[in-house]
RODO-2510 file (C-alpha; in nm, 4 decimals, decimal comma):
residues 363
     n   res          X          Y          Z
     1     x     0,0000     0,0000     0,0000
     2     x     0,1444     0,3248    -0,0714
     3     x     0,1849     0,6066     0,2268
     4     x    -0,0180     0,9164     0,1743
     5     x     0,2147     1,1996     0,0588
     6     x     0,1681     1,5385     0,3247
     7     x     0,0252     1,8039     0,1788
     8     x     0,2390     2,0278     0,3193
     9     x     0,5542     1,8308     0,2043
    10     x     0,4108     1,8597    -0,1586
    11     x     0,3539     2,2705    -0,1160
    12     x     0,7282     2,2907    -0,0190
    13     x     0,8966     2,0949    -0,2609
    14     x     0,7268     2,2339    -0,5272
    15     x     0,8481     2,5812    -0,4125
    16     x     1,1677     2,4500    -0,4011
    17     x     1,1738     2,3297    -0,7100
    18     x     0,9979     2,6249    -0,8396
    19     x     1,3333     2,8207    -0,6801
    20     x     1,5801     2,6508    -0,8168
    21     x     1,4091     2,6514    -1,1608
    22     x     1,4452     3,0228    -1,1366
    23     x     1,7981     3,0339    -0,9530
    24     x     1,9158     2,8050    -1,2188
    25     x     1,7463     3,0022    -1,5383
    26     x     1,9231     3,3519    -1,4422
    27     x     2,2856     3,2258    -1,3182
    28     x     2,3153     3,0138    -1,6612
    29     x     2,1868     3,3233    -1,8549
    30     x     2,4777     3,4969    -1,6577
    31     x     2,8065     3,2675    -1,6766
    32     x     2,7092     3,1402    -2,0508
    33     x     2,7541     3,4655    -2,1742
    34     x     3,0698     3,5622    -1,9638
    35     x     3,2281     3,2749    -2,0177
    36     x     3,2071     3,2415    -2,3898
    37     x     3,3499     3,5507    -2,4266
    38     x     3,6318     3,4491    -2,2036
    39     x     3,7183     3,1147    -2,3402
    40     x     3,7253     3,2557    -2,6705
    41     x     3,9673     3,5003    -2,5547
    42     x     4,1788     3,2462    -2,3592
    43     x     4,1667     3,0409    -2,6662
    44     x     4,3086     3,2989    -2,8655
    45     x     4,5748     3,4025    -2,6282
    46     x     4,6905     3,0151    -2,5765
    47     x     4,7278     2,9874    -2,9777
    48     x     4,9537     3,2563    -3,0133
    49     x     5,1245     3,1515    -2,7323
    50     x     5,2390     2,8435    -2,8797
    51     x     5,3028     2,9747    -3,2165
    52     x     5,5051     3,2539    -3,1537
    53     x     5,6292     3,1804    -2,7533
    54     x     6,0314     3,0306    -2,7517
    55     x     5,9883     2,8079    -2,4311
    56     x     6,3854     2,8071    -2,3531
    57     x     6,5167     3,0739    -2,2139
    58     x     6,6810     2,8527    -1,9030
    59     x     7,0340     2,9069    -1,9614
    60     x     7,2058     2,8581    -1,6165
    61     x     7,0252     2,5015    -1,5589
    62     x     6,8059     2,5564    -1,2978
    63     x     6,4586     2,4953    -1,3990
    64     x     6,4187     2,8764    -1,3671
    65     x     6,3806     3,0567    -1,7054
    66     x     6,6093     3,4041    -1,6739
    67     x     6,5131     3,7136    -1,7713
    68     x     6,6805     4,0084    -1,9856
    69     x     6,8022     4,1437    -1,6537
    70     x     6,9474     3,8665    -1,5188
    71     x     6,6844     3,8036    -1,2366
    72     x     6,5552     3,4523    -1,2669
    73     x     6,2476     3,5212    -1,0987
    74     x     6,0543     3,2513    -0,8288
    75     x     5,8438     2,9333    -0,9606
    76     x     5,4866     2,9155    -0,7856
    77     x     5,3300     2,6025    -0,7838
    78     x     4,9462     2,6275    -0,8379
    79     x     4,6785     2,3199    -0,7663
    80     x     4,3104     2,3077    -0,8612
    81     x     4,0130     2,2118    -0,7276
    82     x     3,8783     1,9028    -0,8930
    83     x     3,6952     1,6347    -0,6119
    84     x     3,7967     1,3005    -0,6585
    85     x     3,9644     1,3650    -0,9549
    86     x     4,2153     1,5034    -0,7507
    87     x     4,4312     1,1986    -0,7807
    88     x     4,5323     1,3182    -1,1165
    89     x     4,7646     1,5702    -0,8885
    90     x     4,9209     1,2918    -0,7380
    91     x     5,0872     1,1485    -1,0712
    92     x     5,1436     1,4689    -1,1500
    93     x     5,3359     1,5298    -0,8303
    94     x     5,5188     1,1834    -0,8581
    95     x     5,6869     1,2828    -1,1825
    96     x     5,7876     1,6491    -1,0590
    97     x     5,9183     1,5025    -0,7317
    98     x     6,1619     1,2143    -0,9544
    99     x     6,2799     1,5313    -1,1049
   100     x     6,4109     1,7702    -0,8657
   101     x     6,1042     2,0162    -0,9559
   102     x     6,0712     2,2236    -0,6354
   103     x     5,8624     2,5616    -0,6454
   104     x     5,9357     2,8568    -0,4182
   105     x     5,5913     2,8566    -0,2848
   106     x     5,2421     2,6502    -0,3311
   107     x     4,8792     2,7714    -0,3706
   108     x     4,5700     2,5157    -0,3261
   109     x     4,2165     2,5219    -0,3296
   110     x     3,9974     2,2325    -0,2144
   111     x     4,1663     1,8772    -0,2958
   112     x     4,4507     2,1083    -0,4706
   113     x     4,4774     2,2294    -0,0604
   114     x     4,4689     1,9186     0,0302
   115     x     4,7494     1,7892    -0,2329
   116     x     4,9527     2,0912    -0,1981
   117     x     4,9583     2,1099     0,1679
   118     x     5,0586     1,7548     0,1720
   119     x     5,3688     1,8168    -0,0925
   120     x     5,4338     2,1304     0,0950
   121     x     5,5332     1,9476     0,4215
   122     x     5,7353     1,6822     0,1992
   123     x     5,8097     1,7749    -0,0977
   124     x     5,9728     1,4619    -0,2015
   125     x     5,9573     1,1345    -0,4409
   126     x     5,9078     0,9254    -0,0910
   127     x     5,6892     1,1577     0,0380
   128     x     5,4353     1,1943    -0,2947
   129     x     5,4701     0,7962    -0,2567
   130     x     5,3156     0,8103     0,0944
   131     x     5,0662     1,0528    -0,0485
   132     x     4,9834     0,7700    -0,3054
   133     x     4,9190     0,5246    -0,0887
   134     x     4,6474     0,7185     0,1156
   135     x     4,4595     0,8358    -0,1658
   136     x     4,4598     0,4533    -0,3056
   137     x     4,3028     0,3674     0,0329
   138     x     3,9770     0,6437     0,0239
   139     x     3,6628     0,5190    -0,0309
   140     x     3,3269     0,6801     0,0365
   141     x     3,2269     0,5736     0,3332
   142     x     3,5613     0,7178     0,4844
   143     x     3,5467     1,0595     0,3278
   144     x     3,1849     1,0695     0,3647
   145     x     3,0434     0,8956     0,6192
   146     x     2,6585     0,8281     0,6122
   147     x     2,4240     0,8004     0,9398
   148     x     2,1513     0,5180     0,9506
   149     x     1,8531     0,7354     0,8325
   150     x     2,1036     0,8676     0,5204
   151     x     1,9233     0,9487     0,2152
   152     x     1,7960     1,1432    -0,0373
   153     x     1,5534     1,3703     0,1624
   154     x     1,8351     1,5194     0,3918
   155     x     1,9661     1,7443     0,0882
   156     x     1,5998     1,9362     0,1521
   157     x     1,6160     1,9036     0,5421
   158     x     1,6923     2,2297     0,7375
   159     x     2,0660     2,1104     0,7812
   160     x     2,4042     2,2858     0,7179
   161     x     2,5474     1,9945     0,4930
   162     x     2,4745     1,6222     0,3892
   163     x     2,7682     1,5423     0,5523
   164     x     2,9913     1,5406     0,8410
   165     x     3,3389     1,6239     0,7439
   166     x     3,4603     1,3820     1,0651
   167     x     3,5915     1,1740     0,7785
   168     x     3,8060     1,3698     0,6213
   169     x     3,9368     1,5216     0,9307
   170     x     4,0642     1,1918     1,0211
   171     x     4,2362     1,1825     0,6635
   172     x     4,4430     1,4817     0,7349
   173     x     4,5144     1,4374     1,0586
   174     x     4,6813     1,1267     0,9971
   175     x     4,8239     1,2440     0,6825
   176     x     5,0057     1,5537     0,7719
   177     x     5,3157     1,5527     0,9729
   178     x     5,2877     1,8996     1,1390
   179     x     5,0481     2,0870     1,3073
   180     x     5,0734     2,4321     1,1469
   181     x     5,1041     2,5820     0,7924
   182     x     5,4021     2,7699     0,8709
   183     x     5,5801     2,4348     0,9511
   184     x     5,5660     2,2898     0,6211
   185     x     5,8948     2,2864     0,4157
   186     x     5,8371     2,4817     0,1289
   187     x     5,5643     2,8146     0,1940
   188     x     5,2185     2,7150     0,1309
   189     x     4,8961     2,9218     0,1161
   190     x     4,5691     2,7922     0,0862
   191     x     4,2020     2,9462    -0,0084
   192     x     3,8556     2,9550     0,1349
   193     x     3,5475     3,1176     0,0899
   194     x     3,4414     3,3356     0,3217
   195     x     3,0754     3,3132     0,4368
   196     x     3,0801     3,6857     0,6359
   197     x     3,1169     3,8754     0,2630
   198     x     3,1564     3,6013    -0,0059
   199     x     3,5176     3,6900    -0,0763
   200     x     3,8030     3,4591    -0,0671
   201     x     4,0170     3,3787     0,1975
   202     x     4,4009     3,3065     0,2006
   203     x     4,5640     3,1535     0,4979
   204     x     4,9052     3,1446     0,5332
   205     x     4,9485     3,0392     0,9183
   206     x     4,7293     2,8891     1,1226
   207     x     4,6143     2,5287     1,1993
   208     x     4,6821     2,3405     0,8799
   209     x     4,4077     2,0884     0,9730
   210     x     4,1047     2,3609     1,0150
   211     x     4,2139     2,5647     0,7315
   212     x     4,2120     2,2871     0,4555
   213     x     3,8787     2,1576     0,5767
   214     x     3,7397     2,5136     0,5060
   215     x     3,8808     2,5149     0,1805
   216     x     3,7215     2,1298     0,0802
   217     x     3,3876     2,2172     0,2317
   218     x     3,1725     2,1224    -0,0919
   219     x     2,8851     2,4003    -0,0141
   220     x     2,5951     2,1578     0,0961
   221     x     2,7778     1,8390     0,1154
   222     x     2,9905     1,9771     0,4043
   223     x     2,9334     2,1969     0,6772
   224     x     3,1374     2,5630     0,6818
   225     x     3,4214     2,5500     0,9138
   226     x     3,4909     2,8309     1,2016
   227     x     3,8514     2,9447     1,1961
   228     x     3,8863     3,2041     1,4306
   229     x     3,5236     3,3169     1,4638
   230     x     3,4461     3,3418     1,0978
   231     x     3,2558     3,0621     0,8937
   232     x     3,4019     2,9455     0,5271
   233     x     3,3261     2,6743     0,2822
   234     x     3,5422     2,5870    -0,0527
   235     x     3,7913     2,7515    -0,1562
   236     x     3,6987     2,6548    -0,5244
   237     x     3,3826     2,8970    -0,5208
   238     x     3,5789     3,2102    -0,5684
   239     x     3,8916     3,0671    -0,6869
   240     x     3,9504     2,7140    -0,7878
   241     x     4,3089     2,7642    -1,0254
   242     x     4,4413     3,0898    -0,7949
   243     x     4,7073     3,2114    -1,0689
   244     x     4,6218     3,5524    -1,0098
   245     x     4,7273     3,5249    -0,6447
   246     x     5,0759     3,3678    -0,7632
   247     x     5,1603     3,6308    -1,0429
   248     x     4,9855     3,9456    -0,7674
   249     x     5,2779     3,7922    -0,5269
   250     x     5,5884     3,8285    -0,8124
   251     x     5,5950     3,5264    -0,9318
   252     x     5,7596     3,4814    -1,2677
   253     x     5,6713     3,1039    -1,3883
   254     x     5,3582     2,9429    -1,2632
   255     x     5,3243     2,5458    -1,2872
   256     x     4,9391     2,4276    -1,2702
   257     x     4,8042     2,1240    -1,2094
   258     x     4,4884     2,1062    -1,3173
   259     x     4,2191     1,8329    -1,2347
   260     x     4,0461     1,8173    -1,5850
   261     x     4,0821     2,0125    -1,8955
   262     x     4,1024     2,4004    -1,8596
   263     x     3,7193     2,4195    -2,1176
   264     x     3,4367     2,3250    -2,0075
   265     x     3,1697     2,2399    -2,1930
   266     x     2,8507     2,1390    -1,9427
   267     x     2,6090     1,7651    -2,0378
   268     x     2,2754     1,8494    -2,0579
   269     x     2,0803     1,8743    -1,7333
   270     x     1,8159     1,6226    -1,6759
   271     x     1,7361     1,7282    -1,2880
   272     x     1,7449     2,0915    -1,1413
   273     x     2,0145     1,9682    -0,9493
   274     x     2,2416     1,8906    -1,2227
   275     x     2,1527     2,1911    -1,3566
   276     x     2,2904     2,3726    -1,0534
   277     x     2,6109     2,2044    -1,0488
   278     x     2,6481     2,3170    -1,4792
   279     x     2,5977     2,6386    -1,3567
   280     x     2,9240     2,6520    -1,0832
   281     x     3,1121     2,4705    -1,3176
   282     x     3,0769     2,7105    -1,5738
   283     x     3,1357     3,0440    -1,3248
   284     x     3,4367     2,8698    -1,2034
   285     x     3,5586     2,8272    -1,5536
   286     x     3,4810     3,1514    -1,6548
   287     x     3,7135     3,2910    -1,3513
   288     x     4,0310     3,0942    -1,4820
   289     x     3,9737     3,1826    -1,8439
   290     x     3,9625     3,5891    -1,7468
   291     x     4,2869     3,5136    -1,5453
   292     x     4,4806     3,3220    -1,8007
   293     x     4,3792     3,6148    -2,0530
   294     x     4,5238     3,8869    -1,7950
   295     x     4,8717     3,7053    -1,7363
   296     x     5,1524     3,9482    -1,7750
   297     x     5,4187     3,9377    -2,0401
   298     x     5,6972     3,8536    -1,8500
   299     x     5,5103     3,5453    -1,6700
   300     x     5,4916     3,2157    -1,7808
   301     x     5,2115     2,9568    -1,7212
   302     x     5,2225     2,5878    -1,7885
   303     x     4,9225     2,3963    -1,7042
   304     x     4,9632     2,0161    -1,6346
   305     x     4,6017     1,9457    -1,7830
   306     x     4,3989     1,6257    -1,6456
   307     x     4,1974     1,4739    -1,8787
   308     x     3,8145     1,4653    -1,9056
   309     x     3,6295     1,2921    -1,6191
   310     x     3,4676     0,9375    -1,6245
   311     x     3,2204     1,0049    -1,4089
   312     x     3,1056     1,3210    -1,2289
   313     x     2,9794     1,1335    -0,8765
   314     x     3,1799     1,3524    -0,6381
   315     x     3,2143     1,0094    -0,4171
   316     x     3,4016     0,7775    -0,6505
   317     x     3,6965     0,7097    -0,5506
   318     x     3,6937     0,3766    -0,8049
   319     x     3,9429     0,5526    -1,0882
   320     x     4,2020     0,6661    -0,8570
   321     x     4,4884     0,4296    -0,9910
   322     x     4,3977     0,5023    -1,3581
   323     x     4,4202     0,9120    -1,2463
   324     x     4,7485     0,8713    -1,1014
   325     x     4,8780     0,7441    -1,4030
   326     x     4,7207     0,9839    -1,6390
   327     x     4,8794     1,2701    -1,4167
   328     x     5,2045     1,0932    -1,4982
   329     x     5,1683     1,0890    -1,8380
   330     x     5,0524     1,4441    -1,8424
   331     x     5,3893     1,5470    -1,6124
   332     x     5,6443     1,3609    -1,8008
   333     x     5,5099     1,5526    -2,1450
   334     x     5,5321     1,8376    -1,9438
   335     x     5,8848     1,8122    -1,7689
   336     x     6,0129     1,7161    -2,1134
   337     x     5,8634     2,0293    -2,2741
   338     x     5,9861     2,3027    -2,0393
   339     x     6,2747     2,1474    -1,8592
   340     x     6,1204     2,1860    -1,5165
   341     x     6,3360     2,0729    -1,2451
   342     x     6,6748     1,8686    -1,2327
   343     x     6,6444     1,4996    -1,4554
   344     x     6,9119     1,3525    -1,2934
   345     x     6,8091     1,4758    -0,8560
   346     x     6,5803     1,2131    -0,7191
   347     x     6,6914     1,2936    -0,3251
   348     x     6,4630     1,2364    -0,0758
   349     x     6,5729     1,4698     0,1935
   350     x     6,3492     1,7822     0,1826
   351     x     6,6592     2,0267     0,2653
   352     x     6,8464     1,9246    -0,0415
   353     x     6,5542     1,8592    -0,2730
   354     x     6,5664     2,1948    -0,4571
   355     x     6,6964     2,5441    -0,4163
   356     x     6,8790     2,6377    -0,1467
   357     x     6,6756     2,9983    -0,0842
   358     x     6,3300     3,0740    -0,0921
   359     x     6,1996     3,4228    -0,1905
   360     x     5,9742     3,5727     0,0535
   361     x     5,6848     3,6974    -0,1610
   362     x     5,4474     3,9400    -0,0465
   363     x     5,1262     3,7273     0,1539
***
């Protein structure tokens, strides 16, 4: 026998629905229009690039390209937000590591945080390894643990998130050696949306723990985080491939790893909800084409580009070995390319795995 459905239930999803309908109809109306003009425009800018750009320039050996002046500039690493298909990083990071590549400082935003953090505190082939091994270990049920009423009503409940984030917590804390940003070996900074005024967030001290939990909270699948009285959720809202915060800070090369391909080009929507999730994608998108089109001159970008996603379920965790090698691929054609790094350096002691100084870039 089927249950009666409450009238009252019916009256509020409909409005719901009716909501999002509208929400979705006026954001897509808004980022398909921005960001056509701005892919077209990073298109054009990347094909010039590669017919006109001489990608030498490195004539001392160091993985740094020099300048007219003399000044060989600092290397910023860069990683994206991506979910699951974070793993792609990880490859990515494997091949970099094998080659001596060490950057002067790291920016992340959600799993990039997570991944950059984590590279940050040991940036070395033995410590990617370890890295390696934990993502090959994630399933769902550890980064997102489910109660025993879970289901598909609680994304309408009057709740802050799906999920706990008790999960992940546990990931980090067993992952990361150190307590504190400011501990890890090379600088790292990492982004996070703040709820107070919608702007982003960059931490450069602070609880490393905390801080990269704000900048993975997936708005609605986990709560905000309070870091010292304020509430934030991803990073990857307002910034999910933070270039602009690199070059801002004088850096001269920027290496980006990116989760998937830098173009995005959304499925058709079959549910509101995908719908939705089109319409961040694209915005996000849209923010990274308008800053690859405004890079300086004198700055160079390479992207390390993931390829296109199997699946879009931000709990599979099933592909991670086949991501880890396509970020290898990827980094090897990359490494080859632009001589990042040292071939021949493969130590594993963090002191001696790349430049002896550090800049100290404006935070």
């Amino acid at each position: 026998m089927t249950p009666a459905v409450s009238p009252v239930f019916v009256v509020g999803f409909s409005t719901f629905v009716v909501a999002t309908l509208v929400l979705v109809f006026l954001t897509l109306r808004f980022t398909f229009r921005r960001a056509a003009a701005d892919r077209a425009t990073w298109l054009a800018r990347q094909a010039g690039e590669r017919d006109g750009k001489d990608t030498g320039g490195d004539d001392d050996g160091d993985g740094e390209e020099d300048d007219e002046d003399g000044d060989p500039g600092w290397t910023a690493l860069v990683l994206a937000g991506g979910g699951t298909r974070g793993a792609v990083q990880i490859g990515m990071l494997q091949v970099l590591s094998e080659h001596g590549f060490r950057p002067d400082r790291i920016y992340g935003t959600s799993v990039g945080a997570i991944n950059g953090v984590g590279f940050a505190g040991n940036p070395t082939p033995s410590g990617v390894t370890q890295m390696g091994d934990i993502w090959r270990e994630l399933t769902a049920d550890t980064v997102y643990p489910q109660g025993r009423l879970h289901g598909p009503w609680m994304y309408i409940q009057q709740r802050d998130a799906v999920y706990a984030n008790s999960g992940l917590r546990g990931v980090l804390e067993a992952s990361f050696p150190f307590e504190r940003l400011e501990e890890t070996v090379i600088p790292v900074e990492v982004v996070a949306t703040s709820l107070a005024d919608g702007r982003e967030h960059w931490f450069t001290a602070g609880p490393a723990v905390p801080i990269v939990l704000a900048s993975t909270a997936i708005p609605a699948i986990y709560p905000p985080v309070e870091i010292d009285g304020g509430l934030f959720i991803d990073g990857g809202v307002v910034d999910n491939v933070p270039i602009r915060r690199a070059i801002d800070a004088g850096a001269t090369r920027v290496v980006v790893l990116l989760c998937s391909p830098p173009t995005f080009a959304p499925p058709v929507a079959r549910r509101p909800a995908e719908a939705m999730v089109n319409a961040l994608f694209i915005s996000i998108h849209s923010r990274f084409a308008r800053d690859m089109a405004d890079v300086p001159d004198h700055v160079e970008v390479i992207l390390c580009i993931g390829g296109e996603s199997s699946s879009r379920n931000f709990d599979d965790f099933d592909n991670t070995e086949a991501l880890i090698e396509e970020g290898r691929r990827e980094a090897e054609d990359v490494v080859r390319r632009y001589r990042l790094g040292f071939p021949s350096m493969s130590s594993d002691d963090p002191a001696t795995a790349g430049p002896d100084t550090q800049p100290s870039p404006s935070t």
